[in-house]
Each structure stands twice: as structure tokens, then as C-alpha cells.
Chimera marker file (.cmm) of the C-alpha trace (Angstrom):
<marker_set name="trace">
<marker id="1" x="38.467" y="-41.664" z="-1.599" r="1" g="1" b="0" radius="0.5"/>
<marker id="2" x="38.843" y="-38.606" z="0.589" r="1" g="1" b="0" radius="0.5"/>
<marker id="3" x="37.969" y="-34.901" z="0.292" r="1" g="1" b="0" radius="0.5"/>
<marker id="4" x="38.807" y="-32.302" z="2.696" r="1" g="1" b="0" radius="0.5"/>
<marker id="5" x="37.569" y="-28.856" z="2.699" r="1" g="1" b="0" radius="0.5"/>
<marker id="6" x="39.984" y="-27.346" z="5.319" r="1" g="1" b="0" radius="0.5"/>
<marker id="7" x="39.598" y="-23.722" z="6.717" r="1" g="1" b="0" radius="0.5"/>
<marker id="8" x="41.640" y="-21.992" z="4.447" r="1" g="1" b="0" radius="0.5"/>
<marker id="9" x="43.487" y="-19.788" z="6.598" r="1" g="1" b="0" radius="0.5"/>
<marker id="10" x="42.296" y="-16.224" z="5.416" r="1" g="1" b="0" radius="0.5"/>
<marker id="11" x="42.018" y="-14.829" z="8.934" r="1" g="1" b="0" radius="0.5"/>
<marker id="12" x="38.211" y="-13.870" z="7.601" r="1" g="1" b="0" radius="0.5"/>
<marker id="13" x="36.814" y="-16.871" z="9.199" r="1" g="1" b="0" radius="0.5"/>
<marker id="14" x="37.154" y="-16.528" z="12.443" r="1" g="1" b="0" radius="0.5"/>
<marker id="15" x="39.790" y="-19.519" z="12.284" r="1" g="1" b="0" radius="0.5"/>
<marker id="16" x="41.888" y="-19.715" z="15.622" r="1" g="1" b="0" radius="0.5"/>
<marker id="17" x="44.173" y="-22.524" z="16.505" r="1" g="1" b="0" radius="0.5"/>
<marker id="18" x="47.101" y="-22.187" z="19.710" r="1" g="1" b="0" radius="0.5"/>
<marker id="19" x="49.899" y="-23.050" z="18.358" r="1" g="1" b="0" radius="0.5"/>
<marker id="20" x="51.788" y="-22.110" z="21.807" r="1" g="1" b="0" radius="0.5"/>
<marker id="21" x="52.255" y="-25.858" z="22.119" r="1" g="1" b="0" radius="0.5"/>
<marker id="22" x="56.070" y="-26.841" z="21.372" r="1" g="1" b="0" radius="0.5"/>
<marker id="23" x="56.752" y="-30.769" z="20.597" r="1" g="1" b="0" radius="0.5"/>
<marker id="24" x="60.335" y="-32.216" z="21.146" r="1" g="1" b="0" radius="0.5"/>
<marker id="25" x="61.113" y="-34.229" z="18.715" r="1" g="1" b="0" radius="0.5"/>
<marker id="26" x="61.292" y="-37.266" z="20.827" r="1" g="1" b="0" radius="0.5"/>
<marker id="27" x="57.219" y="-36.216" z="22.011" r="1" g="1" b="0" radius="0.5"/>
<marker id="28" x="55.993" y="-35.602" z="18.189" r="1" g="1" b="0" radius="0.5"/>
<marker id="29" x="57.881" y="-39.115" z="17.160" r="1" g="1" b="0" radius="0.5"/>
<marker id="30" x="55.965" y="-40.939" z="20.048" r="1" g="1" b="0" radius="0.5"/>
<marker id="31" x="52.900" y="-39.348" z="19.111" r="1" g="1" b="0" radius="0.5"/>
<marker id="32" x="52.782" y="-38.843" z="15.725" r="1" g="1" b="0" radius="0.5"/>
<marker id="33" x="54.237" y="-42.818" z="15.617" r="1" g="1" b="0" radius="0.5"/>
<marker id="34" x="57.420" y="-41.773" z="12.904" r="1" g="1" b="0" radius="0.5"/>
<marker id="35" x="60.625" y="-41.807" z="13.608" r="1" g="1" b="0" radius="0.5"/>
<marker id="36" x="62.697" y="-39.182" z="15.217" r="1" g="1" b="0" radius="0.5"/>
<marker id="37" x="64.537" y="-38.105" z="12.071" r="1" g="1" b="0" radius="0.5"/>
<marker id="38" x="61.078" y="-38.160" z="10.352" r="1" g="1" b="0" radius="0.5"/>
<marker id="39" x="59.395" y="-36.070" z="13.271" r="1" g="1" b="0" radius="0.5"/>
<marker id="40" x="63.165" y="-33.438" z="13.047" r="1" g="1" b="0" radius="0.5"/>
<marker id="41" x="62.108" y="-33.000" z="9.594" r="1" g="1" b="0" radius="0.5"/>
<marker id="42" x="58.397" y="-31.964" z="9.880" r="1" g="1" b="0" radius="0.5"/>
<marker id="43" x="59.177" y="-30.034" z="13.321" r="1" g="1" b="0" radius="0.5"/>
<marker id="44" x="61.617" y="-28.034" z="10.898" r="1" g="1" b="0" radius="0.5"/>
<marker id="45" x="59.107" y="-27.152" z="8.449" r="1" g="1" b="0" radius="0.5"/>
<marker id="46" x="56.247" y="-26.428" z="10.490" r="1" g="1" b="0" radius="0.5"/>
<marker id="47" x="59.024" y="-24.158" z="12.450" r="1" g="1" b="0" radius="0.5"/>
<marker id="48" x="60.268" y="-22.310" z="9.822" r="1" g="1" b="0" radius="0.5"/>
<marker id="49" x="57.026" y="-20.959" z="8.225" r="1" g="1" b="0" radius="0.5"/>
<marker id="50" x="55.287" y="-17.442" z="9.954" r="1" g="1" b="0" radius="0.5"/>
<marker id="51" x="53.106" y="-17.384" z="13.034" r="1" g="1" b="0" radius="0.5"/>
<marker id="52" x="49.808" y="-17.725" z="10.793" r="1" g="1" b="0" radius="0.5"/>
<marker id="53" x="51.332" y="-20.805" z="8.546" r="1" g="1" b="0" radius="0.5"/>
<marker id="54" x="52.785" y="-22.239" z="10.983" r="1" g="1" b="0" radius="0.5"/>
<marker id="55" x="49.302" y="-22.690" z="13.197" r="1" g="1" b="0" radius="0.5"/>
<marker id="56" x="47.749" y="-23.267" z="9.884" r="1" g="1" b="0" radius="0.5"/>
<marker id="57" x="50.178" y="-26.557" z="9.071" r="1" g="1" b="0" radius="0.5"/>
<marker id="58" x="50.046" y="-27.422" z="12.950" r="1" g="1" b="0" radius="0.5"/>
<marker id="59" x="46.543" y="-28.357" z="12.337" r="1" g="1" b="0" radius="0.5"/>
<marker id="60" x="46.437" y="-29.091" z="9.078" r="1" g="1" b="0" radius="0.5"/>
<marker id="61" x="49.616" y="-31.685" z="9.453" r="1" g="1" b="0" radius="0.5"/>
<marker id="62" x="48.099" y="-34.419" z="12.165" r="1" g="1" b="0" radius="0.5"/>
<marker id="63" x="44.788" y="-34.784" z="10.067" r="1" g="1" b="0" radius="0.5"/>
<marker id="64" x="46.430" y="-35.369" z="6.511" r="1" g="1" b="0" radius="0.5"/>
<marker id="65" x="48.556" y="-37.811" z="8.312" r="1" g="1" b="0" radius="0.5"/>
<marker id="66" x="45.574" y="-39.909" z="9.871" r="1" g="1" b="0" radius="0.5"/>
<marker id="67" x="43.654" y="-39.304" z="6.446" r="1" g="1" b="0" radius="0.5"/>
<marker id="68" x="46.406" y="-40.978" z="4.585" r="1" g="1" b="0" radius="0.5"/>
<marker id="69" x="46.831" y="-43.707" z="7.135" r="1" g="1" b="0" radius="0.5"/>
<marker id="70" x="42.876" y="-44.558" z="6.362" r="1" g="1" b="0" radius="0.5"/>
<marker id="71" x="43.274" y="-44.766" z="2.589" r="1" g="1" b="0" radius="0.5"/>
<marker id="72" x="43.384" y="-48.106" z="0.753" r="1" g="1" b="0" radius="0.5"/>
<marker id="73" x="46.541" y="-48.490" z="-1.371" r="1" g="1" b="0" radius="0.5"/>
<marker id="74" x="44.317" y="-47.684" z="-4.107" r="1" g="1" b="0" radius="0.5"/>
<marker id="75" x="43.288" y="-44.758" z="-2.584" r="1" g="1" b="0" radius="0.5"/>
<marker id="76" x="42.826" y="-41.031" z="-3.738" r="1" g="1" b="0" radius="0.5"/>
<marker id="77" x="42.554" y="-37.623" z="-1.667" r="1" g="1" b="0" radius="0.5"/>
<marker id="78" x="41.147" y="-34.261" z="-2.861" r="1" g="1" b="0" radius="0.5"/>
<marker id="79" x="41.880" y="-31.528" z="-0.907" r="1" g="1" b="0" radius="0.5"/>
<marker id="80" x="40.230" y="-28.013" z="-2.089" r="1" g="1" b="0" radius="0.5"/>
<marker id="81" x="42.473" y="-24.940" z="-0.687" r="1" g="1" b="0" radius="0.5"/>
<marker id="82" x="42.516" y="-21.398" z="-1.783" r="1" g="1" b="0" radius="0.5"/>
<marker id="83" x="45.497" y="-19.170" z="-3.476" r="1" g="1" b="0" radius="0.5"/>
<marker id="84" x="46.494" y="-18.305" z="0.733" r="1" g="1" b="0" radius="0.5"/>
<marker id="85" x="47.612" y="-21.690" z="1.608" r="1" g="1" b="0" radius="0.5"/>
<marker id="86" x="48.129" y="-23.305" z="-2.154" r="1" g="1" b="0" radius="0.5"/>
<marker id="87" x="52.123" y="-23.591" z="-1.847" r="1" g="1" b="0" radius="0.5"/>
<marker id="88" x="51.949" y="-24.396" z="2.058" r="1" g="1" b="0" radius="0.5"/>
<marker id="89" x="49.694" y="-27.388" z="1.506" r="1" g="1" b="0" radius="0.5"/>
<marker id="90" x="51.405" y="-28.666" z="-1.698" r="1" g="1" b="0" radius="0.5"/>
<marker id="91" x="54.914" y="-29.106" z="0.519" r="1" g="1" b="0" radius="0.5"/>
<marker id="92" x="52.788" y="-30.733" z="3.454" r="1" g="1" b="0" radius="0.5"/>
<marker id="93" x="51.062" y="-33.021" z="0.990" r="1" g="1" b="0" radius="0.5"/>
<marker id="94" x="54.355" y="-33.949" z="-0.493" r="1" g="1" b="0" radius="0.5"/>
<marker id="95" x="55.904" y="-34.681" z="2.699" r="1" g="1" b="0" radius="0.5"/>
<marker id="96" x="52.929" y="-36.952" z="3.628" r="1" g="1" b="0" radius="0.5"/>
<marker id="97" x="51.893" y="-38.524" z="0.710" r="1" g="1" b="0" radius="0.5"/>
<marker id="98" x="55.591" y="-38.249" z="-1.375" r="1" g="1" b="0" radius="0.5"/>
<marker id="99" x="55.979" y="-35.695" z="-4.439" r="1" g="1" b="0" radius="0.5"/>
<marker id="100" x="55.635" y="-38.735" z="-6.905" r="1" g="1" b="0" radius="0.5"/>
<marker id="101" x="51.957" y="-39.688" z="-5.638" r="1" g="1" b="0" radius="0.5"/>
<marker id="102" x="50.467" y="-35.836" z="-6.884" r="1" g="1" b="0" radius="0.5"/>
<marker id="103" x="48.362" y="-36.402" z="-9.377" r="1" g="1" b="0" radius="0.5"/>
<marker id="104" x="47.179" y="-32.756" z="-9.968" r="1" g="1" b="0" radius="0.5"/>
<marker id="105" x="45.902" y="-29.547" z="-9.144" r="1" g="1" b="0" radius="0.5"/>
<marker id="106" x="42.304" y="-28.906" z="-10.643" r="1" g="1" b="0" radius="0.5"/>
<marker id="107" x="41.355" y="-24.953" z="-10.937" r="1" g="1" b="0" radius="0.5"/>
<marker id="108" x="37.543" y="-24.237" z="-10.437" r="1" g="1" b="0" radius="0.5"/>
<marker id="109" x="35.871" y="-20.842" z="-11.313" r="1" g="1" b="0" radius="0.5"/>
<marker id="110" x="34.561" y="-20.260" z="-7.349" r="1" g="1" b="0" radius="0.5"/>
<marker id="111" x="33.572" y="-16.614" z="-7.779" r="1" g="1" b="0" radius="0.5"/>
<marker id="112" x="31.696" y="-15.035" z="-11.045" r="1" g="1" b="0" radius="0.5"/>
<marker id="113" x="32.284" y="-11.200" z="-10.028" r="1" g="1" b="0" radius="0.5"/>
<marker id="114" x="35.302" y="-9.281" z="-8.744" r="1" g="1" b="0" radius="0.5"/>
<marker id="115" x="34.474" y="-8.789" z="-5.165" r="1" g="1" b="0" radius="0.5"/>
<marker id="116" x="36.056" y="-5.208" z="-4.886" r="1" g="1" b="0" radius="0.5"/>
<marker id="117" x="35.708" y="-3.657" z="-1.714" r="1" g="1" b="0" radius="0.5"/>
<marker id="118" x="37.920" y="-0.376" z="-0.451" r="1" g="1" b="0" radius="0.5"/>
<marker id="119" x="40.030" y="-2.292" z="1.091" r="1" g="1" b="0" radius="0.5"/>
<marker id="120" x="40.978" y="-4.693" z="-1.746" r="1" g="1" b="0" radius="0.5"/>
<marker id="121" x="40.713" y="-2.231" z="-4.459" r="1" g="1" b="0" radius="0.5"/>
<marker id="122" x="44.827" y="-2.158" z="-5.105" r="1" g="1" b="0" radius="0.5"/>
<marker id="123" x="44.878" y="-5.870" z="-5.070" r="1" g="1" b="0" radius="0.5"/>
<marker id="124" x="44.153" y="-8.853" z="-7.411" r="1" g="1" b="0" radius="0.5"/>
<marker id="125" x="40.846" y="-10.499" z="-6.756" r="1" g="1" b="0" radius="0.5"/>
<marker id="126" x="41.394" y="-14.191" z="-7.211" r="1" g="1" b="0" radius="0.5"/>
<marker id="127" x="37.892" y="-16.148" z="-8.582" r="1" g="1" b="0" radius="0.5"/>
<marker id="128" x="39.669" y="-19.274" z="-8.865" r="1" g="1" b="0" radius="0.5"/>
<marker id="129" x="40.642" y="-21.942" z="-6.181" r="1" g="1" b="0" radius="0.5"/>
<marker id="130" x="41.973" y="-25.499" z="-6.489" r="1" g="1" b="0" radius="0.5"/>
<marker id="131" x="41.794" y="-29.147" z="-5.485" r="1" g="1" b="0" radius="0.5"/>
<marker id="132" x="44.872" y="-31.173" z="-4.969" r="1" g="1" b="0" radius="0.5"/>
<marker id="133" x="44.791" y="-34.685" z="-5.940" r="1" g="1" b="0" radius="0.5"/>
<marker id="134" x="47.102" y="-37.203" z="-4.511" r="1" g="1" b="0" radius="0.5"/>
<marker id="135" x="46.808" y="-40.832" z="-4.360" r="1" g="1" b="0" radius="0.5"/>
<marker id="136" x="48.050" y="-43.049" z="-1.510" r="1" g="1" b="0" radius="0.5"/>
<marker id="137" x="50.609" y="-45.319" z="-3.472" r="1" g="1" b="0" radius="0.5"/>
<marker id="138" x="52.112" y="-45.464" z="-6.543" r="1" g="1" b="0" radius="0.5"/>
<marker id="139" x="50.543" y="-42.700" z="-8.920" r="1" g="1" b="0" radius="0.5"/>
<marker id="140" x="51.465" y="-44.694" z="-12.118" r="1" g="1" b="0" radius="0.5"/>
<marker id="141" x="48.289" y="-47.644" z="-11.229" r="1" g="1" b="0" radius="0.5"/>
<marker id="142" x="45.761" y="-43.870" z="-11.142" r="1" g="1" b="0" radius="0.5"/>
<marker id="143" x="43.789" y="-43.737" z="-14.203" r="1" g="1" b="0" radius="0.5"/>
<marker id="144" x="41.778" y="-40.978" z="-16.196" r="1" g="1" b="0" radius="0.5"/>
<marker id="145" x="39.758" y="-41.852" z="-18.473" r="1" g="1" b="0" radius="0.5"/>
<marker id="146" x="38.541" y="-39.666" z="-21.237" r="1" g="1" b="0" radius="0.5"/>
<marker id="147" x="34.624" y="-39.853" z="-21.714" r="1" g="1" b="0" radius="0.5"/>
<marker id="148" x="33.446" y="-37.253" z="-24.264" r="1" g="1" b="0" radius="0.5"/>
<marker id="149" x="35.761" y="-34.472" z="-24.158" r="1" g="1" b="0" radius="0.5"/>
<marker id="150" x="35.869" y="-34.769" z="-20.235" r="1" g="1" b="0" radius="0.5"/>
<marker id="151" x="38.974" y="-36.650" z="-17.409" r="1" g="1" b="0" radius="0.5"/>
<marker id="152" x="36.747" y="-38.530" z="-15.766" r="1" g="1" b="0" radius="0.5"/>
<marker id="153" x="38.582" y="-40.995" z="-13.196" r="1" g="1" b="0" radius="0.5"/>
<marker id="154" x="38.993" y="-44.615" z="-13.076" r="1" g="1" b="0" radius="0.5"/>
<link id1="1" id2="2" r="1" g="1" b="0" radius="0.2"/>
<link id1="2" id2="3" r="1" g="1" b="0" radius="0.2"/>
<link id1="3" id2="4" r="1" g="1" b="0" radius="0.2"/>
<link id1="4" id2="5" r="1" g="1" b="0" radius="0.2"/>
<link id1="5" id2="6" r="1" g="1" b="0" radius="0.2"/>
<link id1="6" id2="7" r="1" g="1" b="0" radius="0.2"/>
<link id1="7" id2="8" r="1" g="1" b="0" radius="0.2"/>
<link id1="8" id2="9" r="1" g="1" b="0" radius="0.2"/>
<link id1="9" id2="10" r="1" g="1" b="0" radius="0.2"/>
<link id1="10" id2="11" r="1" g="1" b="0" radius="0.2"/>
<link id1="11" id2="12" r="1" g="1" b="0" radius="0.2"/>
<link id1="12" id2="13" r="1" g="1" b="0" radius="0.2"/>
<link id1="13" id2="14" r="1" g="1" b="0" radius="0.2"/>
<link id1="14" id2="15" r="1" g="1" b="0" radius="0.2"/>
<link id1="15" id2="16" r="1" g="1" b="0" radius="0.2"/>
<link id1="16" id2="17" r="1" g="1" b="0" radius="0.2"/>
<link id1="17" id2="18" r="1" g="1" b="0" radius="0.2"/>
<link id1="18" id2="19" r="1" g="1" b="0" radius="0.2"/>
<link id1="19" id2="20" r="1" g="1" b="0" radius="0.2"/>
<link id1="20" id2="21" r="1" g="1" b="0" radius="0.2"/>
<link id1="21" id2="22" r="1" g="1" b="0" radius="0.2"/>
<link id1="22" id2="23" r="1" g="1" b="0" radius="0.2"/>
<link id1="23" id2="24" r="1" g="1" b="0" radius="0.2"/>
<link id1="24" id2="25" r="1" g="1" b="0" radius="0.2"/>
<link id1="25" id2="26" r="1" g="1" b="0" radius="0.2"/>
<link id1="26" id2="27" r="1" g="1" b="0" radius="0.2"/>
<link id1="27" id2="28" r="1" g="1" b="0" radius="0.2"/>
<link id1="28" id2="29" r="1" g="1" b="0" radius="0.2"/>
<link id1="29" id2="30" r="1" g="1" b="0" radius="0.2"/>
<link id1="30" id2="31" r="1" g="1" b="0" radius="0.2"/>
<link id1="31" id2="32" r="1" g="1" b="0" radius="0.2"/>
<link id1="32" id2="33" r="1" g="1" b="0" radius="0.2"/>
<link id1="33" id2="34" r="1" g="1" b="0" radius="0.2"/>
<link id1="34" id2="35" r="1" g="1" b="0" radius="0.2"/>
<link id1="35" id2="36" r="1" g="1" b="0" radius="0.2"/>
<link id1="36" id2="37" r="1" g="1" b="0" radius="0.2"/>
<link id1="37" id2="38" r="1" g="1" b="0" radius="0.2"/>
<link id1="38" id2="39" r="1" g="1" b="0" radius="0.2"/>
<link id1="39" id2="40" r="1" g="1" b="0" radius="0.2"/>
<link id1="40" id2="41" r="1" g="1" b="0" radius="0.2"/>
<link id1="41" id2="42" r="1" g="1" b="0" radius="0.2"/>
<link id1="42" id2="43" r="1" g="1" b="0" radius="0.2"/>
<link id1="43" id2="44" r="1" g="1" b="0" radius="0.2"/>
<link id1="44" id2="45" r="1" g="1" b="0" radius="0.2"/>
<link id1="45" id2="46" r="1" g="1" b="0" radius="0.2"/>
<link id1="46" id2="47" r="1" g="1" b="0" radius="0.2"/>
<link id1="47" id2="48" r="1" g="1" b="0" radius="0.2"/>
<link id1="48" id2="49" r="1" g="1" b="0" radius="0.2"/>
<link id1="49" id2="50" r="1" g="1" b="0" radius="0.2"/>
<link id1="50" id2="51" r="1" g="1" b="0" radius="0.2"/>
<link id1="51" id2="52" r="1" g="1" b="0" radius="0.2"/>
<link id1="52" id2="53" r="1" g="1" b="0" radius="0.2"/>
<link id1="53" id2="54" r="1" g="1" b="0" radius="0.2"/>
<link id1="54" id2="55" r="1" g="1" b="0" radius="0.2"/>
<link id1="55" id2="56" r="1" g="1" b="0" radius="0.2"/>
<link id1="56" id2="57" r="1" g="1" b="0" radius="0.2"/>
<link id1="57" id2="58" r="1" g="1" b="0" radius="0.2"/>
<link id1="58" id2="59" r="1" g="1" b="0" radius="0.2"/>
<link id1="59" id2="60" r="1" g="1" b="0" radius="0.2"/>
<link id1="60" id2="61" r="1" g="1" b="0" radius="0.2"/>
<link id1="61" id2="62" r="1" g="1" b="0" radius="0.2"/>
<link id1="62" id2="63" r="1" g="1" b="0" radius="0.2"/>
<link id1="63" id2="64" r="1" g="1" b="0" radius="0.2"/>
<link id1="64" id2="65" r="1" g="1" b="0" radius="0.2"/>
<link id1="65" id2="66" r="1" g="1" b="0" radius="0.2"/>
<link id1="66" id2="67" r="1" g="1" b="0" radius="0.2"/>
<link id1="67" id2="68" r="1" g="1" b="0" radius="0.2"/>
<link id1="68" id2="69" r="1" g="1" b="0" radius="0.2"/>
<link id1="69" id2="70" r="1" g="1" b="0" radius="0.2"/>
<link id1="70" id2="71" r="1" g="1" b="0" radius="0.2"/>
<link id1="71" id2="72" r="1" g="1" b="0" radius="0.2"/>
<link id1="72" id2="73" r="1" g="1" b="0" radius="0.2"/>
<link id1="73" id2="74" r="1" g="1" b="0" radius="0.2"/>
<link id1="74" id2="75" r="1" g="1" b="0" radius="0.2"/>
<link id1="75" id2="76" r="1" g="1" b="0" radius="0.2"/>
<link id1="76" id2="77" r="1" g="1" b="0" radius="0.2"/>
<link id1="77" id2="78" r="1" g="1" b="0" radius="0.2"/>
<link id1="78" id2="79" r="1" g="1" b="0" radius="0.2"/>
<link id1="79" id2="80" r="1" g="1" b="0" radius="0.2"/>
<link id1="80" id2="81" r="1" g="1" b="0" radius="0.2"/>
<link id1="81" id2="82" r="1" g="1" b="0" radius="0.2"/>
<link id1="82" id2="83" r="1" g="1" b="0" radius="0.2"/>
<link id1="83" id2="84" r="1" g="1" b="0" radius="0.2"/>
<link id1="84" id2="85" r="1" g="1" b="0" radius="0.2"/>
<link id1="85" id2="86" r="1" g="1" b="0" radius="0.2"/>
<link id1="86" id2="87" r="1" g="1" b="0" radius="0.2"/>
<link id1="87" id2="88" r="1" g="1" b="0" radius="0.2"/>
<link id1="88" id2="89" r="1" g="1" b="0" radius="0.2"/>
<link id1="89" id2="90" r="1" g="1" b="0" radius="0.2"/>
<link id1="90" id2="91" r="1" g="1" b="0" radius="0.2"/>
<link id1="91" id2="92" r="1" g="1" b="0" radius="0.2"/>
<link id1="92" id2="93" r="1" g="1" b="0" radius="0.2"/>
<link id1="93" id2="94" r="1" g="1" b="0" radius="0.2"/>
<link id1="94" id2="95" r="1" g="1" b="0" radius="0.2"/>
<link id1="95" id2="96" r="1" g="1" b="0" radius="0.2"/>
<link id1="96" id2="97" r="1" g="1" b="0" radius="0.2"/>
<link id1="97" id2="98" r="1" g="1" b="0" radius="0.2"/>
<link id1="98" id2="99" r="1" g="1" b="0" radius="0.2"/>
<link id1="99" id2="100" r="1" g="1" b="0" radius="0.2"/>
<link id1="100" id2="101" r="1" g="1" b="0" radius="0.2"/>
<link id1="101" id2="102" r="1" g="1" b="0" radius="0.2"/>
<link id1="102" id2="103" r="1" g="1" b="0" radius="0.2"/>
<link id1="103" id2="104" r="1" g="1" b="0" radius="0.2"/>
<link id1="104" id2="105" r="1" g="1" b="0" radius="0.2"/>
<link id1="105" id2="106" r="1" g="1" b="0" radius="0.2"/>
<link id1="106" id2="107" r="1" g="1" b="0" radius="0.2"/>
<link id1="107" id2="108" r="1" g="1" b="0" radius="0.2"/>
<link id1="108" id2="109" r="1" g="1" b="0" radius="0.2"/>
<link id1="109" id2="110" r="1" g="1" b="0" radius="0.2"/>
<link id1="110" id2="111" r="1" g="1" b="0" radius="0.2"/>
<link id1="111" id2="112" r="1" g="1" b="0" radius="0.2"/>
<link id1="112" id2="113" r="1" g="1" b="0" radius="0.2"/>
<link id1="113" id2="114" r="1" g="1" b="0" radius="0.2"/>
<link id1="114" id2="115" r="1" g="1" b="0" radius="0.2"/>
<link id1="115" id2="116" r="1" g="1" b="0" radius="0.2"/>
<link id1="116" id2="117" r="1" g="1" b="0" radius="0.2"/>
<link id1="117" id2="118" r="1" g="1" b="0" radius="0.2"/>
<link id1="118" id2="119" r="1" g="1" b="0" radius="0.2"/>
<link id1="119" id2="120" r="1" g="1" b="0" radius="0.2"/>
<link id1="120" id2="121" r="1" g="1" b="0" radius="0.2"/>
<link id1="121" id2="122" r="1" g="1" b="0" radius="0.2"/>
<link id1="122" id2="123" r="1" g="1" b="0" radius="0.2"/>
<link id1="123" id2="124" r="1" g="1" b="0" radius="0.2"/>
<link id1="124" id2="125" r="1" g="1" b="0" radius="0.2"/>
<link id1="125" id2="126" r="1" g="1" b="0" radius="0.2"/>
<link id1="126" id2="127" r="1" g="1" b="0" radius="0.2"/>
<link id1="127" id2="128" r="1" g="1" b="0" radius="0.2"/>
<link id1="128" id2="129" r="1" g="1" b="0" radius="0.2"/>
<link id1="129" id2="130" r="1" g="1" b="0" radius="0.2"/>
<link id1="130" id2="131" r="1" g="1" b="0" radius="0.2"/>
<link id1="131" id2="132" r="1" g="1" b="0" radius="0.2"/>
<link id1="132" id2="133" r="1" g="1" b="0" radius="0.2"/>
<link id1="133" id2="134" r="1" g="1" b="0" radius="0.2"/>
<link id1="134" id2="135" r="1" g="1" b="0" radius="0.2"/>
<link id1="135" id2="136" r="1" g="1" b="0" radius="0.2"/>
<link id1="136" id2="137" r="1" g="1" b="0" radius="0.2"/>
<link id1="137" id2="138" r="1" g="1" b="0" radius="0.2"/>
<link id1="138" id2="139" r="1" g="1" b="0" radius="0.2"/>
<link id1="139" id2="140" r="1" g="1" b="0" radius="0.2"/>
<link id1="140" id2="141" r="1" g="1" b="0" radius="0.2"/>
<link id1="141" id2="142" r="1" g="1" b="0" radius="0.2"/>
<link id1="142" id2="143" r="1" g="1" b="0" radius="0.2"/>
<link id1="143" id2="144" r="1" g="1" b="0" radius="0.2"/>
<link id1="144" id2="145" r="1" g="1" b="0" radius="0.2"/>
<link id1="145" id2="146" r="1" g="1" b="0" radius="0.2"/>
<link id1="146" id2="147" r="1" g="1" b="0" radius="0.2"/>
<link id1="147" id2="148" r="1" g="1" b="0" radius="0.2"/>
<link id1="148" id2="149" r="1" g="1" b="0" radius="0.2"/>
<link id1="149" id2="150" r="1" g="1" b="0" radius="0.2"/>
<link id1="150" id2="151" r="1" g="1" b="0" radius="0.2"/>
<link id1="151" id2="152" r="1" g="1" b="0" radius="0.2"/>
<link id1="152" id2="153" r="1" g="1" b="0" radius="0.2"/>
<link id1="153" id2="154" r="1" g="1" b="0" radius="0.2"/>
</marker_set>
């Protein structure tokens, strides 16, 4: 099992990463060890998103790769993200792991009190953030089991 708690990309945080650094395709196949179409394919996604997501997936994209490379078959990753990067993360996650191999997205309560402030007053103040779940290989051998009226995993 693996859990990440990335930096979530709120530009509160303090969070900088230079993304001035353009791969060819033929560099990020050599180092990223896929194949060329494979490494055309991510350079296109990463590409296509803004300034801010794009850095954000730059970083993000190398360290879910290793981190899925390390998991046994068997394996599971949890990977808590706020409502910024929620969508972002679920398409890198699929491209790494494969759409079938998402097991969820659990929502946690992560604030009690609207944190209103002048300069959020006209927007919504999420209290929620989530945890994807994805498992290395075939989804259909991950099990919940139900103890009480609680998932608990097997």
C-alpha cells in the first residue's frame, strides 16, 4: 500500500515547481523508460493543461509513475487531493494506473466551519476533500469487506 499527500496546488502554499523544462518525446521516452507513442501521449496532456496544471502534473506525473512501479500486483494507492486538482489527478491516475484499476473516490469532512474571509465571501467554501483509490492490477481481485455497518478493506 501507498498514500500520497501531494501539495495540492492552491498557490497558498508557497508551492513552486519550473516547469521551463521542455522534453522531446524521444528524451521523456528514454527517461521516463515508455515508449515514444506512450511518452507523445503524456507530453500531450501535460501540454495542453494551463501554466499552473501543467507544473502541477509535471511533478505530480514522474512520482505516480515510480509509485506504481513499486507496488506489488496486489497493490493499492491512496492519494488524498483537494477540489483544485480532483479532475487533473483522476486523468493522470487513469493514464498511469488504467481507468479500470479505480477503485474509488472517498469524501472526508476536512473542515467543520466555513472559512469566510473578504476575499472568498462570493465563493463556495469547500469542507470536503477526497482520496483516490486505485489498485495496481486488476481491480476485480480488490475486496471490501463489510464489518458492522463500515467498508473496511481486504
Amino acid at each position: 500500500m501507498i498514500y500520497i499527500d501531494p501539495p495540492y496546488n492552491t498557490g497558498n502554499d508557497g508551492f513552486v515547481y519550473q516547469d521551463n523544462r521542455k522534453f522531446t518525446v524521444e528524451e521523456f521516452s528514454r527517461l521516463a523508460g515508455v515508449d515514444e507513442e506512450k511518452a507523445k501521449r503524456v507530453l500531450d496532456f501535460v501540454n495542453s493543461k494551463s501554466n499552473s496544471n501543467s507544473a502541477w502534473l509535471t511533478f505530480m506525473y514522474p512520482r505516480i509513475y515510480i509509485a506504481r512501479q513499486l507496488l506489488r500486483d496486489d497493490g493499492v494507492i491512496f492519494i488524498s487531493i483537494d477540489d483544485n486538482e480532483t479532475a487533473q489527478l483522476r486523468l493522470l491516475m487513469d493514464e498511469i494506473f488504467g481507468e479500470d484499476n479505480f477503485i474509488g473516490s472517498i469524501a472526508w469532512e476536512s473542515k467543520t466551519k466555513s472559512q469566510n474571509t473578504r476575499d472568498s465571501f462570493n465563493k463556495l467554501q469547500p469542507k470536503v476533500e477526497y482520496i483516490l483509490v486505485y489498485t495496481r492490477k486488476d481491480a476485480r481481485r480488490f475486496n471490501l469487506i463489510q464489518k458492522g455497518k463500515k467498508n473496511i478493506l481486504k
